[in-house]
N, C-alpha and C positions, 0 to 999 in steps of 0.2 A: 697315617691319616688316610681315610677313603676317597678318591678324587671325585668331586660331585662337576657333572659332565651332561652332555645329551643324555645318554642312556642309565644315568643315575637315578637311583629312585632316593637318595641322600641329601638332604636341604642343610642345611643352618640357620638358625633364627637367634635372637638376640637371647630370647630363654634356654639356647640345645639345638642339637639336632634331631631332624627327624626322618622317618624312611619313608615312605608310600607305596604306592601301587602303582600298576597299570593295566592300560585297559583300552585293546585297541591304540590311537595314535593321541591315547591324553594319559598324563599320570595325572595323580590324584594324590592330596593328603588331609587325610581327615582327623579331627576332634583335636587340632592345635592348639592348646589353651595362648588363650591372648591375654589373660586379666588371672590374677588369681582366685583360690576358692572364696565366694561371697559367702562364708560361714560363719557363725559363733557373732564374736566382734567387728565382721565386716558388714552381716548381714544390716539392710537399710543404707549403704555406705558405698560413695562412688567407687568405683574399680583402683583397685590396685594392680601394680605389673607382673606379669607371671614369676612366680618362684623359678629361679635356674635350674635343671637337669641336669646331668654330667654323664648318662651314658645315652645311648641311641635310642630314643625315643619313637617305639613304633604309631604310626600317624596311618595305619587303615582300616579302621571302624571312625564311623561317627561317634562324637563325643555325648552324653546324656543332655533329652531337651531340659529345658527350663521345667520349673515346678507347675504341674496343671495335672487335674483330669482330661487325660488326650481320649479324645472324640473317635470311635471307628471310622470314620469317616476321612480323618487325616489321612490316614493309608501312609504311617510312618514304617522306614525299613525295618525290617523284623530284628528284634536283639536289641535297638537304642532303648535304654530307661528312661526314669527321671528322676531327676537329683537337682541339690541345691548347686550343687558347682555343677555348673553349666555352663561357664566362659568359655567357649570354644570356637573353632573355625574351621573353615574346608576351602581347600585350592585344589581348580581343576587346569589342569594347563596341557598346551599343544608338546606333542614328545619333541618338536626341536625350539622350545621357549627358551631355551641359555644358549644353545646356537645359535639362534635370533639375537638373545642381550649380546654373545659376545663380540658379534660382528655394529652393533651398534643400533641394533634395530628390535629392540624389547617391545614384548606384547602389550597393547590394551587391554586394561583392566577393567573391570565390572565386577560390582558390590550387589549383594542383593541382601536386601534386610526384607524379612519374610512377614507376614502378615498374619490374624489370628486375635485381632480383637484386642490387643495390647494384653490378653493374658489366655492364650493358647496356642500353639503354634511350634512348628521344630526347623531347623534346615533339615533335617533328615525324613523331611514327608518327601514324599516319590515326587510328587510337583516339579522340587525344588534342584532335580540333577544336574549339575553344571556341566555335563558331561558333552552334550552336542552342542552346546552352544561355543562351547573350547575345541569342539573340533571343526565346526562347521563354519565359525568366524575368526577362527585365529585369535582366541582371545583368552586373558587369563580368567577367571570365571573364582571369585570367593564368596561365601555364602557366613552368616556372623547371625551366631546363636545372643541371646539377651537377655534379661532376667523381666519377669513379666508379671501379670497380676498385681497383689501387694506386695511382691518381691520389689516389683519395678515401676509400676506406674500409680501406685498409692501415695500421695506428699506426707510423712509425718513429720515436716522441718517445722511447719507451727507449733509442734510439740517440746521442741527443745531449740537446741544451739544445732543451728544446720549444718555444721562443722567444716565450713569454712574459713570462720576464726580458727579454731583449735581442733587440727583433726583428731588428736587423742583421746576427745572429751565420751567416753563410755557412752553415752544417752542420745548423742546426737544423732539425727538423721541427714541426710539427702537429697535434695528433692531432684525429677528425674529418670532414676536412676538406670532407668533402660536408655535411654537417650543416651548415659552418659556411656554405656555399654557399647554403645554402638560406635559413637567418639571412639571410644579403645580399639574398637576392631580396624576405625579407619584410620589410626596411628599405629595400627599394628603391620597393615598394608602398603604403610609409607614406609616406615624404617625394615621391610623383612619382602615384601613382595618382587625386589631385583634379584631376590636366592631363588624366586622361583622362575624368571624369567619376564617378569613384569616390569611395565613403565608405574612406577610411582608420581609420576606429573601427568600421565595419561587416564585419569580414573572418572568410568562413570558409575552412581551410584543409584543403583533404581530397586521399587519396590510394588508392594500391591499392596493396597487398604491399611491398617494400621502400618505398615511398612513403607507403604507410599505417601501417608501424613508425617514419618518420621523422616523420609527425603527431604520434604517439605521444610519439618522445623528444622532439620538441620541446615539446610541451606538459609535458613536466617539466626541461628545461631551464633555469637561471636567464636565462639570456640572452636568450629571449622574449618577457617581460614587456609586453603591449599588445602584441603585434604583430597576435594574430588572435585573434578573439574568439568562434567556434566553430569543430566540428572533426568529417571525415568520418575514420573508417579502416575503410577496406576489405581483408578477408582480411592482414590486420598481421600478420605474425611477431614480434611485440612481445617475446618472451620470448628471441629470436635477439641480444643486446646480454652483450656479455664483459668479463671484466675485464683489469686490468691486465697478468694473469702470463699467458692464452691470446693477448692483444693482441699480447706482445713475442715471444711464440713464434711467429707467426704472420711476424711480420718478419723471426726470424732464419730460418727456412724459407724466404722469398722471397727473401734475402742467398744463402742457399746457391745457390738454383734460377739465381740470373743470377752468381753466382763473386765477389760483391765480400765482404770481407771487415767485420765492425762495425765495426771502426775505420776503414775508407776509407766508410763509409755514404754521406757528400757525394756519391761516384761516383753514388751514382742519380739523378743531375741529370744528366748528362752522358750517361746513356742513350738508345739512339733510345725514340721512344717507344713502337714499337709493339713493340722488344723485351718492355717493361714489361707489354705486354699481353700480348702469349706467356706472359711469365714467369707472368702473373696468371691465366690458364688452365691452366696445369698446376700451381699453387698451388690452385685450386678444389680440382681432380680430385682433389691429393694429401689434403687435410683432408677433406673429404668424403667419400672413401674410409677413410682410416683414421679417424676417427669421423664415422659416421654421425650424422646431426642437426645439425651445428656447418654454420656457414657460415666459410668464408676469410677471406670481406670483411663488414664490418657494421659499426655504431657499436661503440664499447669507451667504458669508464669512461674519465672523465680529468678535470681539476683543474678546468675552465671550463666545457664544453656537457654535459659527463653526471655529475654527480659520484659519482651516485647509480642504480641501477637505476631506469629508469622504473615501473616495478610495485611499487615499495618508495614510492618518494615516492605513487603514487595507493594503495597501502593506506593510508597514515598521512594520508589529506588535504592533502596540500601543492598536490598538482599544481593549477593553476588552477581554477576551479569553474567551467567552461565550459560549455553544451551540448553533448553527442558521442552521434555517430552510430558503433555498433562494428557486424560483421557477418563473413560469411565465405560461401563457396559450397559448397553439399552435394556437388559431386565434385572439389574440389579437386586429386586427388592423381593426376586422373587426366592432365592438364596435363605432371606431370613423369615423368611411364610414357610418354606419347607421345614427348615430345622425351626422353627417355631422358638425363634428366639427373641431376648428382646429390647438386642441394641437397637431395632426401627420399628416406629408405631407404624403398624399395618391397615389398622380399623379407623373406621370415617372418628371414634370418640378419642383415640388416639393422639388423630393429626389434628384434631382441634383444641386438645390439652395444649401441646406440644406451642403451637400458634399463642395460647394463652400464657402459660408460663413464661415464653420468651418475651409475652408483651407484659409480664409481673416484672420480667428483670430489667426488659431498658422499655420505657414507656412510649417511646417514639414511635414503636413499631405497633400500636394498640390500633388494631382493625385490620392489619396489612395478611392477616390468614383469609377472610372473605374475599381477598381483591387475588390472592394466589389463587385458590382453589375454583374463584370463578374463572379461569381459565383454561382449567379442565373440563372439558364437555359434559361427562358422562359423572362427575361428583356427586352425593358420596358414592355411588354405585360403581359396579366391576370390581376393575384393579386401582381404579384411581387414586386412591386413599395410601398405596402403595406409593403408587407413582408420586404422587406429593411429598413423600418421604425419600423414594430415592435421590428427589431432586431439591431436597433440604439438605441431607446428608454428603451425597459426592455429585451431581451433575452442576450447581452452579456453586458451590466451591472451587470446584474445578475451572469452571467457567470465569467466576472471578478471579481466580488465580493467573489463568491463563490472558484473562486484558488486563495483569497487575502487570507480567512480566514480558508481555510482548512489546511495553511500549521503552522497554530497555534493553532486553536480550535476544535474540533468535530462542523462539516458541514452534512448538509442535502441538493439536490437538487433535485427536481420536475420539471418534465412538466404535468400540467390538458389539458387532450386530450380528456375528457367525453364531448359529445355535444348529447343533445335528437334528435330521428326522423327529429321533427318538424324543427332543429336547424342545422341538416347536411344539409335537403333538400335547404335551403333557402340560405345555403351560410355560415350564422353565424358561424355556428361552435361550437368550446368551445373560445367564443371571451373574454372581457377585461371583468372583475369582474362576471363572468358564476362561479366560485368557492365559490362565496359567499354564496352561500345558502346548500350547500354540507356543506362546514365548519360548517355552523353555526344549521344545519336541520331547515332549516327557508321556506322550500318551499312552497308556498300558499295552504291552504286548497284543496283536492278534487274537480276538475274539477273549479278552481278559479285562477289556474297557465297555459297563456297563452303558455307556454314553451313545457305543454303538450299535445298540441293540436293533434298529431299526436300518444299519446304515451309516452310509456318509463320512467313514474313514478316508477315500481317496481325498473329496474335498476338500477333508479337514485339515489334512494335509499339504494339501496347497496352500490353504488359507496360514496356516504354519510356519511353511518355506519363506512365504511374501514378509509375513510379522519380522520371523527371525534376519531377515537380510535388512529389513527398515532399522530394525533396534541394534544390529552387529556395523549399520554401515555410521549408524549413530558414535558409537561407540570409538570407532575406528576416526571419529572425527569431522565426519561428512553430514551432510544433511541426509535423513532417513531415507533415503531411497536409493534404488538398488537394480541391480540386472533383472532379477525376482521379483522387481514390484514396480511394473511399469503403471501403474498411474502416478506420475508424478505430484508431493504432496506439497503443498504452500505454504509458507508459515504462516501461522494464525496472528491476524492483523483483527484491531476492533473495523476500520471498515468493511472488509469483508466477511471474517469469520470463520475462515475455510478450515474445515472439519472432514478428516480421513474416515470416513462410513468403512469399515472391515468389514466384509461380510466374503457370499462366495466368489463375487469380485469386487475389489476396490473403489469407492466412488469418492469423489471430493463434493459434499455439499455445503453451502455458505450458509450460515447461521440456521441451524437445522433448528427446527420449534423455535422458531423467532417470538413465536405471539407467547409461551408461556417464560420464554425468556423475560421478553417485557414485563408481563405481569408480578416477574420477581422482583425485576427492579435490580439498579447499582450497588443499591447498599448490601452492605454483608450482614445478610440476616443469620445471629446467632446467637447463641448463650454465653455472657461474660464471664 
């Protein structure tokens, strides 16, 4: 038997063993299956536990992302595919993490569930390297691939037996089933994360955009309970989660788009798969066009992992009384005007659909888009039209979320307002996921990061150092602040509001845009 040690690159996991790498003063091992292949008869179907191995299972390449057309734009490491088994994972840890457990003193852990629209996205894009952040915080660092798109966030349990009575039943579906994916990875880091030198009572779990809205549902989820014991979300569309009756319409929309009929549903098993991902692209285009705001693909209510809106269980105090970090980026909206997509209505005709629809679906809210947008100065003209939308989408979701949970738990809130030279001049900004490579010190090599074109790596840098020692001293158990980031930050109270401004130095402002705060109002304006 191989003795797994400090300088072992040799783990154990409840499925086998595995080997890894190293790199510098962190090993690494990557594409761990945590769930078995979601193929054939699993495909639509919560996770299953991995199949056992029995000889040494090599763990240094990433495992293949989820099913999508991946965007150039990812900047995923060169050699990852994409395939239907996709259940995988990556642990980045400190080279002395088992000389730390064995003395009694095992690493903090951090979860990151990656972002991508609930159906595009890898851990193996360059963003996502866990690598300085295990080195530079002493932390254990895992990253949990997910099934996405119609793989995972399409409900077809209206369709059949959702197989919770009878998991055997051929035809059933799911609903889900990324969420419950993620569940798997975070029961995979309880019972397997002390092989690698990690505290499994120590876990925080944080993410970005559809990854920081799945923070979110999970931490009101029943089915969580201990899994992680703080929480980042970053730019969350927490309010983007539907119920039952837009769930089933959603599916029968996607039945039409590939010709099978409700009663033959089983056929979407026998689909290629990338059909399913055609299909789930012009399923976007078609909901997102005809109402604006709504997303295709997302969690939905359902009888096990959501039962409840997540902002309903954290107004009423149920949701865990965890520490949480919420925030968002001051140009969010501009992210989806470049790549001209169309999870956010951009156009003045848009954000007034969008205002209408919502006031078709709960009537209370019929006129409350004139009383928003008059608070915008400059409406419909500029960017305003954007702006109205990012702040539909993630700035006062966030907002809500963040006076749901402070009046129970220790709360954290941010705005990231760093944007390089190159990135004020053009417009961009500090736009939708600009925070990711701060966080994670992931920014390209020396004159190999387009961002720099103009400048403003030293800055960016610092701005960096300061994030990563707020989010590592979080992690470690402390309130976000640090040697590295002397303005000390407040927790966010409704009377004051105090809000971390990031930029190229840190500022604490107290209820930043107070007046178009007002003008949105308490209520949680959103689509049922």
């Amino acid at each position: 038997m191989t003795r797994v040690g400090q300088e072992s690159l040799i783990r154990q996991t409840t499925a086998g063993a595995v080997r890894g790498s190293r790199q510098g003063a962190v090993l690494s091992w990557k594409g761990v299956p945590f769930a078995a292949a979601p193929v054939g008869e699993r495909r639509f179907r919560r996770p299953a536990p991995p199949e056992k191995w029995h000889e040494l299972r090599d763990a240094t390449a990433f495992g293949p992302m989820a099913l999508q057309r991946p965007l150039k734009s990812m900047e995923v490491v060169p050699g990852v595919g994409v395939a239907e088994d996709c259940l995988s994972l990556n642990v980045w840890a400190p080279r002395d993490a088992m000389q730390s457990a064995a003395s009694g003193t095992p690493k903090p852990v951090m979860v990151w569930i990656h972002g991508g629209g609930y159906f595009q996205g890898s851990t193996a894009q360059r963003y996502y390297d866990g690598r300085h952040l295990a080195e530079n915080g002493d932390v254990v660092v895992v990253s949990v691939n997910y099934r996405l798109g119609v793989f995972g966030f399409v409900d077809f349990s209206s369709l059949g037996d959702g197989g919770s009575r009878n998991s055997g039943f051929r035809h059933g579906f799911d609903a889900n089933i990324g969420l419950r994916d993620q569940i798997a990875g975070l029961e995979w880091v309880r019972d397997n994360i002390a092989a690698f030198g990690g505290d499994p009572g120590n876990v925080t779990l944080f993410g970005e955009s559809a990854g920081g809205a799945s923070v979110i549902a999970l931490m009101a989820s029943p089915l969580t309970t201990g899994l992680f014991h703080r929480a980042i979300a970053q730019s969350a569309p927490v309010t983007s989660i539907y119920g039952r009756e837009r769930a089933a319409a959603v599916a029968e929309r996607l039945l039409a788009i590939v010709g099978i009929d409700r009663h033959e549903a089983h056929r979407l098993r026998d689909l290629d798969p990338f059909d399913l991902v055609d299909a789930g692209a012009e399923l976007v285009h078609q909901v997102s066009s005809e109402v604006p705001g709504t997303l295709a693909m997302a969690p939905v209510l359902d009888d096990e992992v959501l039962p409840e809106y997540p902002l309903t269980v954290f107004r009423e105090g149920r949701a865990p009384r965890i520490p949480l970090i919420v925030g968002t980026n001051h140009d969010e909206s501009s992210f989806f005007k470049l790549m001209r997509s169309p999870l956010l209505p951009i156009t003045p005709a848009a954000v007034e659909q969008m205002f209408a629809e919502i006031a078709s679906d709960r009537p209370e809210f019929e006129g409350v888009g004139e009383r928003i947008t008059g608070a915008y100065p400059s409406y419909p003209r500029r960017r305003t039209p954007a702006e109205v939308s990012r702040d539909a989408g993630f700035r006062m979701p966030s907002i809500w979320l963040a006076e749901a949970h402070s009046r129970h738990a220790p709360t954290w809130m941010y705005r990231f307002d760093h944007a390089t030279p190159l990135l004020r001049v053009t417009g961009i900004g500090a736009t939708h996921a600009a925070e990711l490579a701060y966080v994670f010190g992931s920014f390209a090599p020396r004159g190999k990061d387009i961002v720099f074109g103009m400048g403003g790596r030293p800055e960016a840098l610092r701005v960096s150092a300061r994030m990563q020692a707020r989010w590592l001293a979080f992690a470690h158990g402390r309130s976000p602040d640090a040697d590295a980031a002397p303005v000390d930050w407040p927790p966010y109270e409704e009377s004051g509001r105090s809000t971390l401004i990031i930029d190229r130095d840190d500022v604490i402002e107290h209820d930043p845009d107070a007046d178009i705060r007002e003008a949105w109002g308490p209520e949680i304006l959103a689509f049922r």
